[in-house]
N, C-alpha and C positions, 0 to 999 in steps of 0.2 A: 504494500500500500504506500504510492507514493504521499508525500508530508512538504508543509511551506518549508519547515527546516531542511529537508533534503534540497531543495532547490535553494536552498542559500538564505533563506528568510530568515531569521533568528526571531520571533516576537516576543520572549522573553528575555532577549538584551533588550529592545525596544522599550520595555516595560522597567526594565532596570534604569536605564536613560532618563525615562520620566523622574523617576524616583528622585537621582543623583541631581539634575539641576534644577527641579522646582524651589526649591532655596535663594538660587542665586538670581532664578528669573520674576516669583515675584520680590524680593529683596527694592526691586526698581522700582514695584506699585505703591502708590499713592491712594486718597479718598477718590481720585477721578477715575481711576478705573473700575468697571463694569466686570463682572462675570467670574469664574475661578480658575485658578489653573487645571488643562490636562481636561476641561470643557473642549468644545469645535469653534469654540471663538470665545472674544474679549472686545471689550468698548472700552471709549472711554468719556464719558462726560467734557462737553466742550467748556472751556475757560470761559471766566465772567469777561465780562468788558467789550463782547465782540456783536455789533451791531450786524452786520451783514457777513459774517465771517466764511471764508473761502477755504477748502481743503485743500490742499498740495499734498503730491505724494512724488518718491523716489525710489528707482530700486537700479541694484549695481551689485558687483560683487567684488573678492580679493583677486581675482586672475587667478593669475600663475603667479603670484607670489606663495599658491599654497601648494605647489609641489615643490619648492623650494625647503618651506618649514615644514614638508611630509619628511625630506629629505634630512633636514636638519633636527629633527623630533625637537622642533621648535612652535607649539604651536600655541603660547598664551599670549602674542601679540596680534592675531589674525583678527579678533575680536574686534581693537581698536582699528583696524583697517577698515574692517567692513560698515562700521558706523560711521568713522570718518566721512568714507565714498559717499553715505546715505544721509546722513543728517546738515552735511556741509553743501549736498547740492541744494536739499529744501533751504534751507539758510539765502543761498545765492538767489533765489527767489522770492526775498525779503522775509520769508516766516518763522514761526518760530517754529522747532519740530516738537512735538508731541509723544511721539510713539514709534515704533520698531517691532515688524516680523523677522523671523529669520528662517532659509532654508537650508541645508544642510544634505547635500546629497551622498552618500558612502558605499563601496562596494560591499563592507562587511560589517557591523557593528561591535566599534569597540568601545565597553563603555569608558572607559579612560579618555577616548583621546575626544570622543562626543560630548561628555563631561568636561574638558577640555575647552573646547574650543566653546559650546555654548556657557562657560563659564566668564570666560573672556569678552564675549558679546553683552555679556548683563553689565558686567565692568563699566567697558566703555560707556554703555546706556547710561548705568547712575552717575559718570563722570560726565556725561553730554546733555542729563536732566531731560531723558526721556523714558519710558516704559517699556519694557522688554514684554510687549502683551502673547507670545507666544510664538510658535513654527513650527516647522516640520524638518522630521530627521526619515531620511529615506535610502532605502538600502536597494542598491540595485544587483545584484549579481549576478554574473555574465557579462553584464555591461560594462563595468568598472570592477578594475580590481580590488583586491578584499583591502588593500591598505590604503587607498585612492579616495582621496573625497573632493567639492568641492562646494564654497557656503557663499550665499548669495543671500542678500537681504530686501525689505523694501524698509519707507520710511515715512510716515503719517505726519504733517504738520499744519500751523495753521497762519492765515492773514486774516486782514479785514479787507472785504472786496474794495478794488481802488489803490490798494495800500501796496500791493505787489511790486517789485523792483525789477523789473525787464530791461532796461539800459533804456527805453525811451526816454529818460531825459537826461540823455549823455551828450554831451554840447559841446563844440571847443571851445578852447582855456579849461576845458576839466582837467583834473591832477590826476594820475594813477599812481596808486599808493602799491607798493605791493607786500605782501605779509610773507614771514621766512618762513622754510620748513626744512628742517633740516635732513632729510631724508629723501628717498625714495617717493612715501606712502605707498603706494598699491599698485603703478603705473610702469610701464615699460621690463617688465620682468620676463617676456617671451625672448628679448633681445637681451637682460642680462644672463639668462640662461646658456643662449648659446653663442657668446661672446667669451662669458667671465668664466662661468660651470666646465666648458672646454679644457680649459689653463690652471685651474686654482681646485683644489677640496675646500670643501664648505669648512674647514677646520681648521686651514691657510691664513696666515695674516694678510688682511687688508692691507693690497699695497698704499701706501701713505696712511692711515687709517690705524686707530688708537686699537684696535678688534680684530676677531675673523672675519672670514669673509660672511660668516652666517649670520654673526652678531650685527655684522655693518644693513645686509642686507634686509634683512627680516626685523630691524627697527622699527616699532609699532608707531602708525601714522598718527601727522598733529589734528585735533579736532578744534577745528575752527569756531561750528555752530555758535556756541555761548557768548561770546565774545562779539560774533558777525549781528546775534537780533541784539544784544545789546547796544551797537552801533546807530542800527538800522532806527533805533528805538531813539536816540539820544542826538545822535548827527546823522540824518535820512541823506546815504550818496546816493550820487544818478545811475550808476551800475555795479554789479558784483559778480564777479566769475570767479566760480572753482576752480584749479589749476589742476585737470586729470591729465587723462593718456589725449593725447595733443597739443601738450606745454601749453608756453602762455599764447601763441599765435591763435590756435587752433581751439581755444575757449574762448581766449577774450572777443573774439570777432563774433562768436554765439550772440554777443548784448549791446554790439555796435549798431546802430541805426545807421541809416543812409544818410550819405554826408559828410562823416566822418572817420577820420584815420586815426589809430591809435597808435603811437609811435614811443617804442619803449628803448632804455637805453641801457643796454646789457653790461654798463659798467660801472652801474649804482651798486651794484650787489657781488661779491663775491660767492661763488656757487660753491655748496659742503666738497669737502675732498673726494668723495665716492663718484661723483659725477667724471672729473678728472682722471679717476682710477680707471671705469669703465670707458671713456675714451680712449685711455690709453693702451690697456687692456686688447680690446677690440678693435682698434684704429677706425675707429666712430667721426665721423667730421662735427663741427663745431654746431654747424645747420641740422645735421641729423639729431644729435643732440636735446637743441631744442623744440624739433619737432618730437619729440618720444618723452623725453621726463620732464619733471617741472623746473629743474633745474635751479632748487635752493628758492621756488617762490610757489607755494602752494593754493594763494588767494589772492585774489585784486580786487580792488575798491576804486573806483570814481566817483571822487568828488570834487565843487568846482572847491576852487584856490582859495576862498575865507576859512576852508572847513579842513584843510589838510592838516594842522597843528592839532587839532583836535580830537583827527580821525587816529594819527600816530598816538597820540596818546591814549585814547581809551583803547586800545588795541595793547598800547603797552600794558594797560591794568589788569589785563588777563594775560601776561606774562609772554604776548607776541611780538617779537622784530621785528617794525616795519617801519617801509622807507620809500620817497620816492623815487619813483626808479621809469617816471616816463609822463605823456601827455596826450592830447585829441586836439587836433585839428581840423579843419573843413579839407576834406578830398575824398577819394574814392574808399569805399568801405574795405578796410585792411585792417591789419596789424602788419606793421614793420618794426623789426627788431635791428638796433644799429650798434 
């Protein structure tokens, strides 16, 4: 008599899994959440204050930065990546985030490294001051191997209709501020794979770099969010872009209207030494570069020039680097990097 367990199904690690992170996941609810853990869904009570209030959502995931940390049995920064990716794009769309699913796909269920990685997600949640309202862990076998996984999230937040920050009113004489990251985060890892992984063990020092290769790489991404509706809240700029996989060209140009050229000046900012490594490493050009990582600037803000001393600063108050590092003009819709 064939059985789900023979085909590779485990439901009783599934069942163990529930058990090991209901802790960590409601840990991040509050009175606004709705429903219980280990239910078929969760709510959550919308926040006072919001007249016409607008839902945004987000979903993205870690790449391939998670066969890196499969590789490197490195996997309690994954967490903070994958909330970064999710709660910094609603951010850039002026809101604040609210809440967080998570997916979780696995060849084989281990509860260790499930327990793991969904541990790491609620982290980030309570550092990012949103609700880890629940997910899914699913096992594929046959399809992916029994050690192979990969986690994918989305991200619930909220505006007031009208209030949303699209770049429409990015204007020339605006300032681009750009915010540091000192990392990677979660972007361009298909190419340090088979650049850097070629040349070096994950257990190698970091050429230039205080670390391994594994430690340098697999540094848990910065979370913008808190800092960004703070901003948005206090000094309203005319645009925000998150710095993913397309560097700053190939985001910022997402929230440029017509009319304007964004022209940034790649020598305000000195880039972390990892970026350097992997040039070198690889024989990467200086343009390839910035089309693939962010290259030491994880977030951009415009705003116009009364608000830039401002913008740096309360940006400083949540403990971020930022600097101006460029400007908008009237011309053809671009980003140029000089």
């Amino acid at each position: 008599m064939a059985t789900y367990r023979q085909a590779g199904v485990d439901l009783a690690a599934a069942d163990a899994v529930v058990d090991r992170i209901g802790d960590a996941v409601t840990a991040t609810w509050d009175d606004s959440v709705v429903g219980g853990f280990g239910g078929f869904a969760a709510g959550l009570r919308l926040p006072a204050g919001y007249g016409n209030p607008v839902l945004m959502m987000a979903t993205d995931g870690v790449g391939t930065k998670a066969e890196i940390a499969r590789l490197a049995g490195r996997l309690d920064g994954l967490g903070w990546d994958l909330v970064a990716m999710c709660v910094d794009d609603v951010a850039a769309a002026g809101a604040r985030p609210l809440a967080m699913t998570d997916y979780l796909a696995v060849g084989s269920i281990d509860v260790e490294v499930v327990a793991t990685l969904v541990g790491s997600v609620a982290a980030a949640c309570a550092a990012a001051g949103v609700a880890l309202l629940g997910g899914e862990t699913a096992e594929h076998p046959g399809v992916m191997e029994a050690d192979r996984f990969d986690l994918a999230g989305t991200a619930l937040g909220i505006v007031e209709e009208g209030e949303q920050i699209d770049g429409s009113g990015i204007a020339p004489r605006d300032v681009i501020v750009g915010v540091a990251s000192p990392n990677l985060r979660s972007n361009g890892f298909s190419l340090v794979r088979r650049v850097v992984l070629d040349r070096l063990a994950l257990d190698d020092p970091m050429p230039g770099g205080a670390g391994t290769l594994a430690a340098t790489l697999l540094a848990p991404s910065v979370i913008y969010a808190p800092a960004i509706v703070a901003l948005v809240a206090a000094h309203r700029p005319s645009g925000l872009a998150h710095i993913t996989g397309g560097g700053l060209a190939g985001n910022l140009v997402r929230v440029l209207p017509g009319g304007c050229e964004a022209i940034i000046d790649t020598g305000c900012w000195e880039p972390p030494a990892v970026f350097g490594s992997i040039a070198d490493l690889g024989d990467v050009t200086g343009d390839e570069m910035f089309a693939v990582f962010n290259m030491g600037i994880g977030f951009v803000v415009v705003t116009p020039p009364a608000r830039v001393q401002a913008t740096i600063a309360a940006l400083a108050g949540f403990g971020h680097e930022a600097m101006v590092i460029g400007g908008v003009g009237a011309g053809e819709r671009t980003v140029r990097l000089v």
